[in-house]
C-alpha positions in Angstrom: -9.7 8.0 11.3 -5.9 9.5 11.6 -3.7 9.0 9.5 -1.2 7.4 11.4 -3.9 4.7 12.3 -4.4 4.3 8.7 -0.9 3.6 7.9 -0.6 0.9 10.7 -3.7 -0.7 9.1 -2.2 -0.2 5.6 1.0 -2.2 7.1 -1.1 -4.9 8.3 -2.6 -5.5 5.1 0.3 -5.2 2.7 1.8 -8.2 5.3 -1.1 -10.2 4.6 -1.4 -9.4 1.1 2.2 -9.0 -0.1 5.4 -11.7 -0.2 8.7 -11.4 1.1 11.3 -11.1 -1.6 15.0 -12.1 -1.1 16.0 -9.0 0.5 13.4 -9.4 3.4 11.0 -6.6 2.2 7.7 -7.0 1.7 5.9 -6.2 -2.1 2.4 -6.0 -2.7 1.2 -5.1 -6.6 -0.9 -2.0 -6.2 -3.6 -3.7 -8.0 -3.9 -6.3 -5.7 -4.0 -3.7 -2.9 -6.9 -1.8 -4.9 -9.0 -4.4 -5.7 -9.0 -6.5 -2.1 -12.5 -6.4 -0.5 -11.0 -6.3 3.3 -8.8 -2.6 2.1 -12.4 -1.5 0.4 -13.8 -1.7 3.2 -11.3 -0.3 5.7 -9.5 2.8 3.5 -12.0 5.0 2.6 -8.9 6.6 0.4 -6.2 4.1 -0.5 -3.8 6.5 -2.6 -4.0 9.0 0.3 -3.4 6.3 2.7 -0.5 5.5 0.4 1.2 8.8 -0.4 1.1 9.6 3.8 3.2 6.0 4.4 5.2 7.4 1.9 6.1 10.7 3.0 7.0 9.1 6.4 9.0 6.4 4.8 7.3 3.5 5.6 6.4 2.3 1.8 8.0 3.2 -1.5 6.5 3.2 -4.8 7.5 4.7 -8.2 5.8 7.9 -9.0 3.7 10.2 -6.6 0.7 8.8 -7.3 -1.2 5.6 -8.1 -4.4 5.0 -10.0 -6.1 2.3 -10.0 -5.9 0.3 -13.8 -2.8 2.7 -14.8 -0.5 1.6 -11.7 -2.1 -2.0 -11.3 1.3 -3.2 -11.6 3.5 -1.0 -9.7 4.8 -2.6 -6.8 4.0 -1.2 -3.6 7.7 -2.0 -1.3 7.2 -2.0 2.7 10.4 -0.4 3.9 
C-alpha cells in the first residue's frame, strides 16, 4: 500500500474510534488505536502509518514515536 492511502485509512479510523472534544478536533488514545482488531488488520505498521500523518500535518502526538503499553495513553489529535 502507499502511504498516502494509509493515512486516508488512518483518518477514517481515528473518526470512528476517537471523540470530538470542544475545540472540534478529533482524539483517539493511542492504545485504543493499537489494540482495535479492524486497524490490526488493515496497518500492517501503525507507528509508521502514524509518524507519516505526522510529518504531513494531518495528526499530532507528543513525542516522535509511539509504542504500544509505554504510549497507551497519549492522545493521538486529528488536525
Amino acid at each position: 500500500m502507499n502511504v498516502e492511502h494509509e493515512v486516508e485509512l488512518l483518518v477514517e479510523e481515528i473518526k470512528r474510534l476517537g471523540t470530538e472534544g470542544e475545540d472540534g478536533k478529533i482524539t483517539v488514545k493511542f492504545g485504543v488505536l493499537f489494540c482495535d482488531t479492524r486497524c490490526a488488520n488493515i496497518f500492517e505498521a501503525l507507528v509508521g502509518t502514524l509518524r507519516a500523518a505526522k510529518r504531513k500535518k494531518i495528526v499530532d502526538f507528543k513525542g516522535e514515536l509511539l509504542l504500544q503499553g509505554v504510549h497507551d495513553d497519549v492522545d493521538v489529535v486529528l488536525q
